[in-house]
C-alpha positions in Angstrom: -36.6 48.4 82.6 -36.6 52.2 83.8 -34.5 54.6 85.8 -34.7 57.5 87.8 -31.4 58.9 89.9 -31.3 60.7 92.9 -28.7 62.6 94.1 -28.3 62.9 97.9 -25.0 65.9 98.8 -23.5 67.2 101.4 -22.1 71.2 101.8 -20.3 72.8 104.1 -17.2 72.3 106.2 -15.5 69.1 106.1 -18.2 68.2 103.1 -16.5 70.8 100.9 -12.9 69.2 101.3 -15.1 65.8 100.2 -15.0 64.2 103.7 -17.3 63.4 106.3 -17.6 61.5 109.5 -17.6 58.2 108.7 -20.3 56.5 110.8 -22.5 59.9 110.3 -22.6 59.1 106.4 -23.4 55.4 106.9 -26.3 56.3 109.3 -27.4 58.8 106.8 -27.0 57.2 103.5 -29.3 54.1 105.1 -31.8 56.7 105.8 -31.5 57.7 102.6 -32.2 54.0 101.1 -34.5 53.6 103.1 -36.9 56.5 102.5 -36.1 55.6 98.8 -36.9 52.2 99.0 -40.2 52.3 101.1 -41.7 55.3 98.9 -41.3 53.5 95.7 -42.7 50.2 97.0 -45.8 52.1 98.5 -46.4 53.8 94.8 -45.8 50.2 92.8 -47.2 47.6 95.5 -50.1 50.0 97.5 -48.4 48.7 100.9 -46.3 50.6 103.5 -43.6 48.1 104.4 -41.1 48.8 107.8 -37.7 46.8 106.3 -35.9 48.7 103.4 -35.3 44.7 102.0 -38.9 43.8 101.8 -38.8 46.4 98.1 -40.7 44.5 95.7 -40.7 46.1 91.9 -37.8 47.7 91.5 -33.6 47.4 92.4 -31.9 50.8 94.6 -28.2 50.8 93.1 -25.5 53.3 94.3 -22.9 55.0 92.0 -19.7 55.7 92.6 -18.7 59.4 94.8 -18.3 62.4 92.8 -14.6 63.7 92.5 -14.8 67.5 94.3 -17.7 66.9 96.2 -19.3 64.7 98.4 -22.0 63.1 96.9 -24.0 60.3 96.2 -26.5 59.2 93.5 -28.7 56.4 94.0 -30.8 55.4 91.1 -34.0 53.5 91.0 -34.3 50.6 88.8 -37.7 49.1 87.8 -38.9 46.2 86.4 -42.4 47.1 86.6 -44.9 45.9 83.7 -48.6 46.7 84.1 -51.4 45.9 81.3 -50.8 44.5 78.2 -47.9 45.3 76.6 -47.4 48.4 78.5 -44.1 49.2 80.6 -43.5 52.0 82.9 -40.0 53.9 81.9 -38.8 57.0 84.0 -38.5 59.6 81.4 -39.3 63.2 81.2 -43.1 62.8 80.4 -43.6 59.7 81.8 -45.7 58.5 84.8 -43.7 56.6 87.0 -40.5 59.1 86.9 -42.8 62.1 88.1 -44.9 60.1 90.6 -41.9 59.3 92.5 -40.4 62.4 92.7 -43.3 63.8 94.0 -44.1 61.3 96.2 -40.6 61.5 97.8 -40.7 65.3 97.9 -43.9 64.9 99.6 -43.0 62.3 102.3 -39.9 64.4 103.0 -41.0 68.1 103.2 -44.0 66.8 105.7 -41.3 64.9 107.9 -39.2 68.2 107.7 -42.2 70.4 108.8 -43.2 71.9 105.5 -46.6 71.3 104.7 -47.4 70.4 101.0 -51.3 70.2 99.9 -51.2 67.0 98.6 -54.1 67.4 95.9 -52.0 70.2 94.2 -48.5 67.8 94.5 -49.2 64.0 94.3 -53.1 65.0 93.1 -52.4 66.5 89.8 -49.6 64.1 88.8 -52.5 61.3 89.3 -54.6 64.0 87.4 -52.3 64.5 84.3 -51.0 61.1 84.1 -54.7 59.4 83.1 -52.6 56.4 81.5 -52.6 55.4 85.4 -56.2 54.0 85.2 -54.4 51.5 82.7 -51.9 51.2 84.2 -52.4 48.9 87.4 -50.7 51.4 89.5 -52.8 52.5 92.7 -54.4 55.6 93.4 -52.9 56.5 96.9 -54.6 59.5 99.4 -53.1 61.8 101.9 -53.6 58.9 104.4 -51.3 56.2 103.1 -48.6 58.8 102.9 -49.4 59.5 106.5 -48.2 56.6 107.5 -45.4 56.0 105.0 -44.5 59.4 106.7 -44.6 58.0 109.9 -41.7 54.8 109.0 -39.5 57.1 107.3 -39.1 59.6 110.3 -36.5 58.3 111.7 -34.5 57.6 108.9 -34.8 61.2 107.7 -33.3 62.2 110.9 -30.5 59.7 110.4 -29.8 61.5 107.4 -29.1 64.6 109.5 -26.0 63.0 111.2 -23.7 64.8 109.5 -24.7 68.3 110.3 -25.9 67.8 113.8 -23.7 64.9 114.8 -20.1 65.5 114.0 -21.0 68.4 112.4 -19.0 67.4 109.4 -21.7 69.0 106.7 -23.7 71.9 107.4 -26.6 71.5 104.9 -27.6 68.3 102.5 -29.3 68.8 99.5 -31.5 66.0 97.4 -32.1 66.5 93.6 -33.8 63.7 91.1 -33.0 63.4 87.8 -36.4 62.7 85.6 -35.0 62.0 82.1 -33.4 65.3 80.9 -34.5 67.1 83.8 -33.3 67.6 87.1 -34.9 69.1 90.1 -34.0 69.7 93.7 -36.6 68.7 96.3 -38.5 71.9 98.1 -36.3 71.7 101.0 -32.5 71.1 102.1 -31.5 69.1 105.2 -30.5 71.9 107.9 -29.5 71.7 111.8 -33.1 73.7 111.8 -35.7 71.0 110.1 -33.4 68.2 112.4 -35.0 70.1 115.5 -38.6 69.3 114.0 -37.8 65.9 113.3 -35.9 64.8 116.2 -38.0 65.2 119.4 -42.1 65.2 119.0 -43.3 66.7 122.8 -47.0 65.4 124.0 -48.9 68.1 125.8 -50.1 67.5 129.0 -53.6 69.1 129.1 -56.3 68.9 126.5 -57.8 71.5 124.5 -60.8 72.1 122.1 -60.2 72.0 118.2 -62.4 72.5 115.4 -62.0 72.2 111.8 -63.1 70.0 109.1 -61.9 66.8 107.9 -60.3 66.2 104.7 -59.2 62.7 105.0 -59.8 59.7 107.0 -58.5 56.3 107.2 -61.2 53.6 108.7 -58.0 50.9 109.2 -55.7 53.1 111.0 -58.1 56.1 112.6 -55.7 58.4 111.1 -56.6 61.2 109.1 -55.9 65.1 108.4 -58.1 68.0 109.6 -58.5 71.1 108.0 -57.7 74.4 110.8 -58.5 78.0 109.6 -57.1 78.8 112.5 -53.6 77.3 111.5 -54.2 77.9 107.9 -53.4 74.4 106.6 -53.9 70.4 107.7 -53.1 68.6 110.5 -52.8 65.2 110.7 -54.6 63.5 113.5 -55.3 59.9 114.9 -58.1 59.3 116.9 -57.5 57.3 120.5 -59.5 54.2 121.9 -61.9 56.7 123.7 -62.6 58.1 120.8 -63.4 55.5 118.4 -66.9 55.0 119.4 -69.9 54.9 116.4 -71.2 58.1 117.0 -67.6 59.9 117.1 -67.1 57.7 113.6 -70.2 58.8 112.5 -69.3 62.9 112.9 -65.8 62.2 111.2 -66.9 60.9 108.2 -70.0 63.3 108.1 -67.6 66.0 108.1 -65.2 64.5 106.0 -68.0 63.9 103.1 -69.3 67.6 103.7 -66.2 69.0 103.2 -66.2 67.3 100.2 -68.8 68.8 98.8 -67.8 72.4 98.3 -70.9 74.0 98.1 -71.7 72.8 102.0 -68.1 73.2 103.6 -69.9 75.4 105.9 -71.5 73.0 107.5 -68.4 70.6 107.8 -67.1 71.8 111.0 -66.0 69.3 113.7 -65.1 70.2 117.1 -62.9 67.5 119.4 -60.9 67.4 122.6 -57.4 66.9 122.2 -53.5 66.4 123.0 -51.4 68.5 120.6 -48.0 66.8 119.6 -45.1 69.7 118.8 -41.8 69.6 117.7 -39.0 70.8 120.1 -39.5 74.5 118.7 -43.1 74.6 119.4 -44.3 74.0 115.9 -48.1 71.3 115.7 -47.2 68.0 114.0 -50.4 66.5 115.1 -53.5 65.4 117.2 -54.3 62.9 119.5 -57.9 63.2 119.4 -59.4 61.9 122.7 -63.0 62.5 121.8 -65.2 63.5 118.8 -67.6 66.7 120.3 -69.7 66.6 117.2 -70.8 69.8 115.1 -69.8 73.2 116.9 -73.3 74.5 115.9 -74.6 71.4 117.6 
């Protein structure tokens, strides 16, 4: 059996007396288990599940309020044997404890707006911890996070209730404890990254986009494209118009291009398409409505 706690707080007006809205903190302590619950069954079970119930692999148990503060810790219990002999525990220097911290660091920063590059977050734990080919865990890309991102949205922006709602709490912090260690996710719940998650606006007109693919999911026609332009990746689905062979075809081309370094030049993919923005302007993704081809082409 293993454990890893996470400690979800509240600052700031009422919070500081130890008292918030009532219904706010229910909404946002389900968000809370929720996001919880479906990131560690995606890293034990390789499956992105909708209901919070359906966690398979490990128990999400709640401990009691902190005196002085409000706060709550939930902590992660796992029953999760792989191999022979060979049982995942959540301490300092062991696999499962980091993976899921950085998973769920991962999942909420991108929800928030923050953009994390996943092969130096989630990559290099899979990296370091090479016990994970023995272990029977999965190897997860970019693009089952995508859409682990996508059902955890709007319970992320539950967890905003207080601070936007009844205005109870002005900021929320989250901080896991990995063993001896503890460490506070990159970014605090604010009345600013609710703004990004609560409203997604769909442009009207099209425009013309090029960059190169990184990742790309054959199932779900989602993936994330790299923009010099915007200086990081943007996730992207591509619509039934665009899902012919020959738009296929250039994706992957591009995406397999890009991964070989020496020929990133030559990965370059232009497309038609409808940005999605949060309320303050800022790209969360693109609806691609067709595949162009190569630029050069």
């Amino acid at each position: 059996m293993s454990t890893l706690k996470f400690e979800f707080s509240f600052s700031g007006s009422e919070a500081d007396l130890s008292r918030l809205d009532f219904y706010d903190a229910a909404q946002a302590l389900i968000g809370f288990q929720r996001t919880l619950a479906l990131t560690t069954h995606l890293l034990l079970n390789d499956e992105v599940i909708t209901q919070a119930p359906s966690l398979r692999g490990a128990d999400i148990l709640v401990l009691p309020s902190s005196a002085g503060s409000w706060k709550v810790v939930a902590v992660i219990v796992t029953n999760f044997t792989v191999g022979t002999g060979f049982a995942l525990t959540a301490n300092r220097d062991t696999v499962l404890g980091h993976l899921v911290y950085s998973a769920y660091d991962y999942v909420i920063s991108e929800t928030l707006g923050f953009h994390v590059d996943f092969d130096e977050s989630l990559g290099i734990q899979y990296q370091r911890h090479r016990l994970l080919q023995d272990s029977g865990l999965p190897r997860l890309d970019s693009t089952r996070f995508d859409s682990l991102i996508e059902k955890c949205e709007p319970a992320i922006r539950d967890m905003h209730r207080p601070i936007v709602m009844s205005k109870t709490a002005s900021e929320a912090t989250i901080e896991a404890i990995v063993g001896r260690e503890q460490r506070a996710l990159a970014h605090p719940l604010t009345g600013a990254t609710y703004e990004y998650v609560r409203q997604t606006i769909l442009a009207d007109n099209e425009e013309k986009i090029t960059g190169r693919v990184s990742s790309y999911n054959i199932n779900t026609f989602r993936g994330r494209i790299y923009s010099s332009f915007y200086n990081r990746t943007i996730p992207f689905e591509l619509l039934d118009n665009a899902r012919t062979a020959s738009g296929i075809d250039s994706v992957l081309r591009s995406m397999r291009m890009n991964a070989r370094k020496e020929t990133r030049e030559k990965a370059d993919l232009a497309f038609r398409a409808l940005r999605m923005t949060s309320k303050n302007a800022y790209l969360k993704r693109f609806l691609v409505t067709a595949v162009l081809g190569s630029p050069a082409a």
